[in-house]
C-alpha positions in Angstrom: 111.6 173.3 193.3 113.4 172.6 190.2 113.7 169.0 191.7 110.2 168.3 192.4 108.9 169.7 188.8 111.0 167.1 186.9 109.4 164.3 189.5 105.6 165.7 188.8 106.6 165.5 184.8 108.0 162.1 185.3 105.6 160.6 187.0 103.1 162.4 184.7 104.9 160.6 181.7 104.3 157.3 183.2 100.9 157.7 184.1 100.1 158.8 180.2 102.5 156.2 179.3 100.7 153.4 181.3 97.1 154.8 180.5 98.0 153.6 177.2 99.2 151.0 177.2 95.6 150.0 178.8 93.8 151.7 176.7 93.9 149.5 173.5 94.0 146.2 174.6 90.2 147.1 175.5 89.7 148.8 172.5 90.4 145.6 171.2 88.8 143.4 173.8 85.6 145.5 173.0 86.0 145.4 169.2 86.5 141.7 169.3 82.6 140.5 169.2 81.7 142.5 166.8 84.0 140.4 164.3 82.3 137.0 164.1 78.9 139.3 163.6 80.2 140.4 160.2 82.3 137.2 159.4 78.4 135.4 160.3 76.7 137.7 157.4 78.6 135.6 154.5 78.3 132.5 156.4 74.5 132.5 156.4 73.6 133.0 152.8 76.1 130.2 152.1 74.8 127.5 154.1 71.2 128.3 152.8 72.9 127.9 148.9 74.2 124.7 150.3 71.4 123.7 151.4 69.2 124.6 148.3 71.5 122.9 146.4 71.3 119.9 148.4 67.4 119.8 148.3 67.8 119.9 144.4 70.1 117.2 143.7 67.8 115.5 146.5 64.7 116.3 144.1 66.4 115.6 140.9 65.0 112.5 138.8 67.2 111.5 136.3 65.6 109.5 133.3 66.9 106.0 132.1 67.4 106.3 128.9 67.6 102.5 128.4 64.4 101.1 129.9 61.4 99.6 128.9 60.0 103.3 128.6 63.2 104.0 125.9 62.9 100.9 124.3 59.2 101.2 123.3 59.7 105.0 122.2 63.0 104.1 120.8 62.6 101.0 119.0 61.6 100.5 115.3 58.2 98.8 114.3 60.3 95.0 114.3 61.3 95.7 117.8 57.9 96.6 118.7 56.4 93.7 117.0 58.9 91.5 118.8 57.7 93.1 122.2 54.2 92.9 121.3 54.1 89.6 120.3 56.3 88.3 123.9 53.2 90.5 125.4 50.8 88.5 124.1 52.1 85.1 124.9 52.8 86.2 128.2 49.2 87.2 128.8 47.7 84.3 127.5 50.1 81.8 129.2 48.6 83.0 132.4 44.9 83.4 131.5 45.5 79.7 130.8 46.6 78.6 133.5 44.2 80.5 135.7 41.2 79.7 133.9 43.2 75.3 133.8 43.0 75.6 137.7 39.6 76.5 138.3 37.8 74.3 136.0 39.9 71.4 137.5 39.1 72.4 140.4 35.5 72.2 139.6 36.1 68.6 138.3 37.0 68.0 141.5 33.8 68.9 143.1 32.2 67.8 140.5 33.9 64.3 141.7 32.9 64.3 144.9 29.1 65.4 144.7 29.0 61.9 142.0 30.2 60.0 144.8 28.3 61.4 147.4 24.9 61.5 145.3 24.8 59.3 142.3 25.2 55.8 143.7 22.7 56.4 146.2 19.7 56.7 143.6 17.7 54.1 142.6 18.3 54.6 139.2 20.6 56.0 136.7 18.3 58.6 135.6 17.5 59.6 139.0 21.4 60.0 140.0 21.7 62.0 136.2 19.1 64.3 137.4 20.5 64.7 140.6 24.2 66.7 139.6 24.4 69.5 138.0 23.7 70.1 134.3 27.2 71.0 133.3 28.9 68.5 135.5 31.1 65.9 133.2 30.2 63.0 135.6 25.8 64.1 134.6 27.0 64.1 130.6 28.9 60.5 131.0 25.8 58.8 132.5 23.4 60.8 130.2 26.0 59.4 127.3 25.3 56.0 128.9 21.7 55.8 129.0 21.3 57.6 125.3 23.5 54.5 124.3 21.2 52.0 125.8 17.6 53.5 124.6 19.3 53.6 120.9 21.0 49.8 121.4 18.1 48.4 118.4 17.5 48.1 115.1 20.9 48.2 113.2 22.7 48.8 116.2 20.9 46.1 117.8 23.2 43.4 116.3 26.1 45.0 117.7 27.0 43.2 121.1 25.8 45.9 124.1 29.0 45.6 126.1 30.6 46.4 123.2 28.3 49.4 122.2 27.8 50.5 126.2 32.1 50.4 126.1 32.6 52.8 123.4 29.8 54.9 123.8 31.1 55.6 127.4 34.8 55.5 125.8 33.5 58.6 123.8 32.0 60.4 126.1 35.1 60.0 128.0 37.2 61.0 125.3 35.2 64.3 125.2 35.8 65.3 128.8 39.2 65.1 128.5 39.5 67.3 125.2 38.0 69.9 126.8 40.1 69.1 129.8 42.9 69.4 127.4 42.0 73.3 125.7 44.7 75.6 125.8 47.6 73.6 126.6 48.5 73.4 123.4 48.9 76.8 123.5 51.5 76.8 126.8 53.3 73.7 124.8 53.6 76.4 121.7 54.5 79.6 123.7 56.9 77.3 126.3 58.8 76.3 123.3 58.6 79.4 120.8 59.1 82.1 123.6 63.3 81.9 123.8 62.9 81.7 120.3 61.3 85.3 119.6 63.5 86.6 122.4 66.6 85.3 120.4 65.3 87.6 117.1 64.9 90.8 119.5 68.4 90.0 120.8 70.1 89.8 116.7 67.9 93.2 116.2 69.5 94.5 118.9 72.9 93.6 118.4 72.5 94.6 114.8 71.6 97.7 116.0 74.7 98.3 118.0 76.9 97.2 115.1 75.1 99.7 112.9 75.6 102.7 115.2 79.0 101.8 115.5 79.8 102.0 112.0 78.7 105.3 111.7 79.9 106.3 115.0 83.2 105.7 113.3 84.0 104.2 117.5 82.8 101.6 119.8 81.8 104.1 122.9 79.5 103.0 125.4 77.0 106.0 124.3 76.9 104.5 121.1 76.7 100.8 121.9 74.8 101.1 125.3 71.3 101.2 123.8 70.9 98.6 121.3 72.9 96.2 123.5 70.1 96.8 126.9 67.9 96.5 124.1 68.8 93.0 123.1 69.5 91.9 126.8 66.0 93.0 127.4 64.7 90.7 124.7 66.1 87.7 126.1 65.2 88.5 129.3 61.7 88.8 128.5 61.3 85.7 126.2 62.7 83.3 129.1 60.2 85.3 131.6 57.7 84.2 129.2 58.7 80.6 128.4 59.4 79.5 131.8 55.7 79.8 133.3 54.3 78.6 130.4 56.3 75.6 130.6 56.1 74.7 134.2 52.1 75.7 133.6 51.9 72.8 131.0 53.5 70.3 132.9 51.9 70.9 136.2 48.1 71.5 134.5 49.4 67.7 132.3 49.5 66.3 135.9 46.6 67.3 137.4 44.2 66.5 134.2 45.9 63.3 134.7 44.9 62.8 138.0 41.2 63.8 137.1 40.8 61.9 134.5 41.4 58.6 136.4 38.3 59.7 138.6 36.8 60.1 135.4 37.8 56.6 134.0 36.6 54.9 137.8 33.2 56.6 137.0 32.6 55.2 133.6 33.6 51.7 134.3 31.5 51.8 137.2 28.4 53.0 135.2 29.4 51.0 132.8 28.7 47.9 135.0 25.3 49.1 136.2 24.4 50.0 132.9 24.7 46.2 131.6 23.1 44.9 135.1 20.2 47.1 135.1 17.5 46.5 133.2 15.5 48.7 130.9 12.6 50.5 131.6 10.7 53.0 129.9 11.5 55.9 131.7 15.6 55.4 131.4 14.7 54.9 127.3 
């Protein structure tokens, strides 16, 4: 009996003992998803600060403090002056050359419509009245025929090739001043441009030199300004002068070109204008 109650106890003890030894591994097992639930709650809110901060250096717009923007604001009235003045050329230059292109470019019609029209007339003053009123090629052979009706009197014992040739010389002359407006001014701002850029580069490098004397240092905060400065000064005068040069030479070329069209014209009017003779309604 004795016998039998120690074997109930011990098996007993080694139930209990293997219950728990169970027991906790599922406590465990079951305990384990409810970790990365609470270790997830501090996760969360710092992605989305990670994020936020992303989107905000994303979003941030950081101002050049040595642009155009800072130099205008920046500068001193000379610098301003300097910039102004580059300004101005550079606008000009190209209204220039724009405005140079299309009035050659009427010459050239204006060209073609005398060749197509005027020597088909059966007089001067008919082929005059047939191009259009502010056509170079209508004022030469007006120029011509105002010649001939005033060929008396004084001017009368003056030789008429000789007075036809130089009233048409004139009248030529006069087309190709006003061929000629404005380059002057690319020839002034093509060779003064680098110029003015050079004196907003000194100003700016004698603005550097003065904030580093009283900085007391050569830092690159100090010396960073006036020196973009000056680079931008140069910059902008040889942005200037270059177009204005290559403008002038390329406008010289083509006026040059017109103007032998123009020369063709006059000497042929001036041979008809010898050849023909006068009538009242050409005086």
């Amino acid at each position: 009996m004795l016998k039998m109650t120690r074997t109930a106890a011990l098996a007993a003890a080694l139930l209990i003992a293997a219950v728990g030894a169970v027991v906790p591994p599922v406590a465990v097992a079951q305990g384990q998803p409810a970790a990365p639930a609470t270790s997830a709650a501090p996760a969360e809110p710092a992605a989305a600060a990670a994020k936020a901060a992303n989107v905000t250096r994303a979003s941030e717009v950081v101002d050049n403090p040595y642009g155009l923007e800072a130099l205008w604001k920046g500068g001193d009235l000379v610098a301003r002056f300097t910039l102004s003045i580059l300004v101005i050329m550079s606008m000009g230059s190209w209204y220039i050359i724009v405005t140079k292109v299309y009035e050659q470019h009427k010459m050239g019609r204006q060209a073609r419509a005398a060749d197509q029209t005027f020597w088909k007339a059966g007089t001067v003053r008919e082929g005059a009245n047939g191009l259009k009123k502010n056509s170079a090629y209508r004022f030469m052979a007006e120029s011509g025929l105002e010649a001939s009706s005033k060929h008396t009197g004084l001017l009368g014992s003056v030789d008429l090739n000789d007075w036809m040739s130089m009233s048409l010389q004139r009248s030529i002359d006069n087309v190709q001043s006003r061929m000629q407006d404005g380059l002057a001014f690319l020839a002034t701002v093509g060779s003064t441009a680098p110029f003015v850029g050079l004196f907003g580069t000194v100003w700016g490098i004698y603005h550097a030199l003065t904030a580093i004397g009283i900085a007391g240092q050569a830092s690159i905060d100090k010396v960073a300004g006036p020196v973009g400065e000056a680079l931008i000064m140069t910059a902008f005068g040889l942005a200037v002068a270059v177009p204005a040069v290559l403008g002038y030479n390329w406008l010289v070329r083509r006026n040059k070109a017109a103007m032998e069209l123009v020369r063709a014209f006059g000497a042929d009017l001036h041979a008809v204008l010898l050849s023909a003779p006068k009538s009242p309604a050409e005086a």
